[in-house]
C-alpha positions as CSV (number, residue, x, y, z in Angstrom):
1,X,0.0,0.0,0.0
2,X,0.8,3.3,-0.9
3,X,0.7,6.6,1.6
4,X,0.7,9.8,0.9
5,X,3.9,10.8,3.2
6,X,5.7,8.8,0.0
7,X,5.2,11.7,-1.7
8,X,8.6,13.7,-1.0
9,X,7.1,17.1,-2.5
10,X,4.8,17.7,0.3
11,X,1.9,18.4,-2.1
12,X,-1.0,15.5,-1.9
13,X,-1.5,12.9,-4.5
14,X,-4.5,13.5,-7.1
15,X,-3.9,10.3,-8.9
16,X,-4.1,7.0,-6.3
17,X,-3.3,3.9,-7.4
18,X,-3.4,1.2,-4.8
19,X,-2.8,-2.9,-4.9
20,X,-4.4,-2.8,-8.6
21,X,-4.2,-6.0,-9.9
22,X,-5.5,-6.5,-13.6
23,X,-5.4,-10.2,-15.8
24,X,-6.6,-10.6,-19.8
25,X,-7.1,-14.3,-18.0
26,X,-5.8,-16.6,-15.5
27,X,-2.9,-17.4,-17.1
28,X,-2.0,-13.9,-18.8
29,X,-1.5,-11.8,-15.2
30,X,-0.7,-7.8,-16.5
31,X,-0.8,-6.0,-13.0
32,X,-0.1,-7.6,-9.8
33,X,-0.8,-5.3,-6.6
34,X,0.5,-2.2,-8.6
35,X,0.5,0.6,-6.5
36,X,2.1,4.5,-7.0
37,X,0.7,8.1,-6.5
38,X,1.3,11.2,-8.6
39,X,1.1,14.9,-6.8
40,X,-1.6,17.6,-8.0
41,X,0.0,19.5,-10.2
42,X,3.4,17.9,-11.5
43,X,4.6,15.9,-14.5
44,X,5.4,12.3,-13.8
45,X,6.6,9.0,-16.3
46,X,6.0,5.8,-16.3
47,X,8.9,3.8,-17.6
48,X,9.0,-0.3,-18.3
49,X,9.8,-2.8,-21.1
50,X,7.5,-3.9,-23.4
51,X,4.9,-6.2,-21.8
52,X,5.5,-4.4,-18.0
53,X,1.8,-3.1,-18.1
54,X,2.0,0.7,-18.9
55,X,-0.8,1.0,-21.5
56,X,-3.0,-1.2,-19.3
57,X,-2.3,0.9,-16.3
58,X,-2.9,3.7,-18.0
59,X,-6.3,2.6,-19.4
60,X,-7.3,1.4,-15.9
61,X,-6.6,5.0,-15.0
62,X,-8.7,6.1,-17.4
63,X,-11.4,4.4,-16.8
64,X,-11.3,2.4,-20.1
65,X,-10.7,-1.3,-18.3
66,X,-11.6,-2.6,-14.9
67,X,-9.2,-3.7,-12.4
68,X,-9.8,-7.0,-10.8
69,X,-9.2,-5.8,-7.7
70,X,-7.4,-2.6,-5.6
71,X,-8.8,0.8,-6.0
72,X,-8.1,3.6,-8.1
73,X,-8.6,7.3,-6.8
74,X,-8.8,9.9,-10.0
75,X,-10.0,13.7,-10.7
76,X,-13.3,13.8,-12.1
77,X,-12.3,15.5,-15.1
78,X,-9.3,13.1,-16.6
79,X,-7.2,13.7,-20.0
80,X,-6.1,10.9,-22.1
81,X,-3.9,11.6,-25.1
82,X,-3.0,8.2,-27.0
83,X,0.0,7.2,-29.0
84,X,-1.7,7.5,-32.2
85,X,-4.0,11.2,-32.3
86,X,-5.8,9.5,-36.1
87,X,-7.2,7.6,-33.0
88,X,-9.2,10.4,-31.1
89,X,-9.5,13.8,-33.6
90,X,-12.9,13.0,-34.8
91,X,-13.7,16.3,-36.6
92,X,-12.9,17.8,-39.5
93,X,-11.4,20.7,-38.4
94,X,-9.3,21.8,-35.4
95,X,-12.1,23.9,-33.4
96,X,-14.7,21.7,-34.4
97,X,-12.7,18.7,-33.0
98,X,-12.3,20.6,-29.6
99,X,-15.4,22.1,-29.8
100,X,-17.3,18.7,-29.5
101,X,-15.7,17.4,-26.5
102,X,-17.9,19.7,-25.1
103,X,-21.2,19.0,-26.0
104,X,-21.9,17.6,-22.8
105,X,-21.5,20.5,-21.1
106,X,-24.3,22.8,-22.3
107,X,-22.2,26.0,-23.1
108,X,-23.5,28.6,-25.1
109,X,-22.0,28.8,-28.6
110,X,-19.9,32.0,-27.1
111,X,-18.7,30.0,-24.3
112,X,-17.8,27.1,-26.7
113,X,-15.9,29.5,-29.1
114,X,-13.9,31.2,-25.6
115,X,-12.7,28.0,-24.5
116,X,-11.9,26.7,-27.9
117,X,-9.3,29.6,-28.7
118,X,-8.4,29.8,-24.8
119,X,-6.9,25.7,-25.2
120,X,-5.5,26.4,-28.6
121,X,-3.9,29.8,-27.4
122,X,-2.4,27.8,-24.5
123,X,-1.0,25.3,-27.0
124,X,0.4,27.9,-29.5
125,X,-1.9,26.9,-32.4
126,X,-4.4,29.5,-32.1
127,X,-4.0,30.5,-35.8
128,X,-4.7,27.0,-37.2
129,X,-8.6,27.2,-35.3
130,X,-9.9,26.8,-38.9
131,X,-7.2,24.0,-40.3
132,X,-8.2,21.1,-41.6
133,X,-7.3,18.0,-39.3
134,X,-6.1,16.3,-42.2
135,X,-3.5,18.9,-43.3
136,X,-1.5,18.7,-40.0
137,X,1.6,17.4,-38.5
138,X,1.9,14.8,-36.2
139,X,3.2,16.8,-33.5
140,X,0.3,19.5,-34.2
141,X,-2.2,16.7,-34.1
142,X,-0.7,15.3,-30.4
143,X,-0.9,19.2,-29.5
144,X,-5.1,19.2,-30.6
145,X,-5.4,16.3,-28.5
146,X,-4.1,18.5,-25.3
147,X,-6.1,21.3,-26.0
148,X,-8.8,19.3,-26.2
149,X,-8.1,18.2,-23.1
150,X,-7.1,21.8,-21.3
151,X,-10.6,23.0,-22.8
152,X,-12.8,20.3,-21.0
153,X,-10.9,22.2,-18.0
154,X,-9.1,18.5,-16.8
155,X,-7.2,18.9,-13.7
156,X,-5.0,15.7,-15.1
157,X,-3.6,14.2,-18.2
158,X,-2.9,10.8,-19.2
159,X,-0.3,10.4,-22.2
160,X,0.4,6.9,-23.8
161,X,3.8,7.1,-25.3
162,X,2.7,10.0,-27.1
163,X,6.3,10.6,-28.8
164,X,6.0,7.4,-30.1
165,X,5.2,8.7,-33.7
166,X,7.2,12.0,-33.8
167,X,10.6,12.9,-35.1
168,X,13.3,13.5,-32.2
169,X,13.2,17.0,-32.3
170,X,9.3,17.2,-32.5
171,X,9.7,14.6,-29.5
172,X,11.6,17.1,-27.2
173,X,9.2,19.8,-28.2
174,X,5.9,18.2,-27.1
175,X,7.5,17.0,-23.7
176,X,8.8,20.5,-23.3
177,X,5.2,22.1,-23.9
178,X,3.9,19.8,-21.6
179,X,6.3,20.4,-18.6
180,X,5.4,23.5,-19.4
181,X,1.7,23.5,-19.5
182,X,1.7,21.5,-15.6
183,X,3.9,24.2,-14.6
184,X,1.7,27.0,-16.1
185,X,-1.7,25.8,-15.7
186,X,-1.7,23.7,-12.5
187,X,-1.9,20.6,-14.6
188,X,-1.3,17.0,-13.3
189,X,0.4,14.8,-15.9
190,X,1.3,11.2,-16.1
191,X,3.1,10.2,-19.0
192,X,4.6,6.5,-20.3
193,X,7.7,6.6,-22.1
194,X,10.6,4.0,-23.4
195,X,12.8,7.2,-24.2
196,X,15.4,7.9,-21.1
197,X,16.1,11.4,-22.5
198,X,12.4,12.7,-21.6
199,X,13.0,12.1,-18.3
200,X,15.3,15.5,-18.3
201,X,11.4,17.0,-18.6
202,X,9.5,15.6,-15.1
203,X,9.7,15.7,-11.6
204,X,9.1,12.1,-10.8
205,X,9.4,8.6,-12.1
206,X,7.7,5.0,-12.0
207,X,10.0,2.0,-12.9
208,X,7.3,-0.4,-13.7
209,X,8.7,-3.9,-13.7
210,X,6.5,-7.7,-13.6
211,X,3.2,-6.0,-13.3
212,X,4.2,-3.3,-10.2
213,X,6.1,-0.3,-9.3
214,X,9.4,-1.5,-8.6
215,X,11.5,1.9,-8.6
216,X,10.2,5.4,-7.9
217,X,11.4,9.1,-7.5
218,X,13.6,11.6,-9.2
219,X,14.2,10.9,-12.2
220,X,17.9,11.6,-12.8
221,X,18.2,8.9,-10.4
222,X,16.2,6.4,-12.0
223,X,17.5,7.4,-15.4
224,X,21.5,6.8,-14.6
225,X,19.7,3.5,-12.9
226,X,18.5,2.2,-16.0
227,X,21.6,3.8,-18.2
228,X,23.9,1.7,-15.8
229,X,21.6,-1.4,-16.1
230,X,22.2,-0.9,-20.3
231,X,25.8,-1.1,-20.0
232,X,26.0,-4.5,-18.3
């Protein structure tokens, strides 16, 4: 079990994960009392080899699967931005794609339009509002899928190896934006990753290993861990 004195920043967890255990079936075991916690407002990773249970985790988080058993403690108002953006930008433009993950909301078509160019603005695309989905970049298109996100006013973000698709330097840009959007905006981010060089970007780090958290904290530390675990 986790408690929240393991969090070293003093600031209390929004994201509680705690003894999650998760199976496809009784012989294919993905989590196994997998248990971490990520503080309001900072940028965290999850690192782990193929097969260690990141996506899953991250889906659980979401709400997309249902653990077996252990519980699971998240805002109400939850981001998920997934590897491949083709995946979730539904709409033919770039406000109307934002614009509908609000339609649950009842805002008035002013309101809708405020908040649309508010999350562009904040991801420095207001001047594509009107750009065809189609005609953008990869890294543009991860970028929609935060907005999106920032205009449904989430307090956290969930990011599935969102790099994963981009060239390096577009890689460093997005993690950049988003270290800077938590820092900005009082955002909570949780993002898996494979690449040791974004972990220059967060303030914390998951080592997920056999289905649980096996390493956890700054993430210089875990970084030359896992460099030094390379070499041999």
């Amino acid at each position: 079990m986790v408690s929240d004195t393991d969090i070293k920043s003093g600031k209390s967890p929004i994201i509680k994960v705690n003894d999650i255990c998760f199976s496809w079936s009784s012989e294919a075991t993905v989590l196994n009392s997998c248990s971490l916690q990520v503080p309001r407002g900072e940028f965290w990773m999850l690192l782990g080899n193929n097969g260690s249970g990141k996506s899953t985790l991250l889906r659980l988080l979401a709400g997309l699967l249902i653990p077996d058993s252990g519980s699971i403690v998240m805002p109400y108002k939850t981001g998920f931005v997934f590897q491949n953006p083709d995946h979730q930008l539904v709409m033919p433009t770039v406000g109307a794609d934002i614009a509908f993950g609000l339609v649950s909301e009842n805002l008035s078509i002013v309101q809708v339009k405020q908040r649309v160019r508010e999350a562009l603005d904040a991801v420095n695309l207001l001047d594509l509002e009107r750009r065809p989905i189609h005609a953008l970049s990869g890294g543009q298109k991860q970028r929609i899928a935060i907005a999106g996100a920032i205009a449904r006013n989430c307090e956290a973000i969930l990011f599935d190896e969102p790099t994963a698709l981009l060239d390096p330097d577009t890689q460093l840009e997005l993690v950049a934006q988003v270290r800077n959007l938590v820092k900005q905006r009082g955002l909570t981010a949780l993002w898996v990753t494979h690449r040791l060089e974004e972990l220059d970007y967060c303030d914390g780090a998951f080592l997920l290993e056999g289905g649980k958290v096996v390493a956890q904290g700054e993430p210089q530390v875990l970084k030359e861990k896992l460099l030094a675990s390379e070499k041999q």
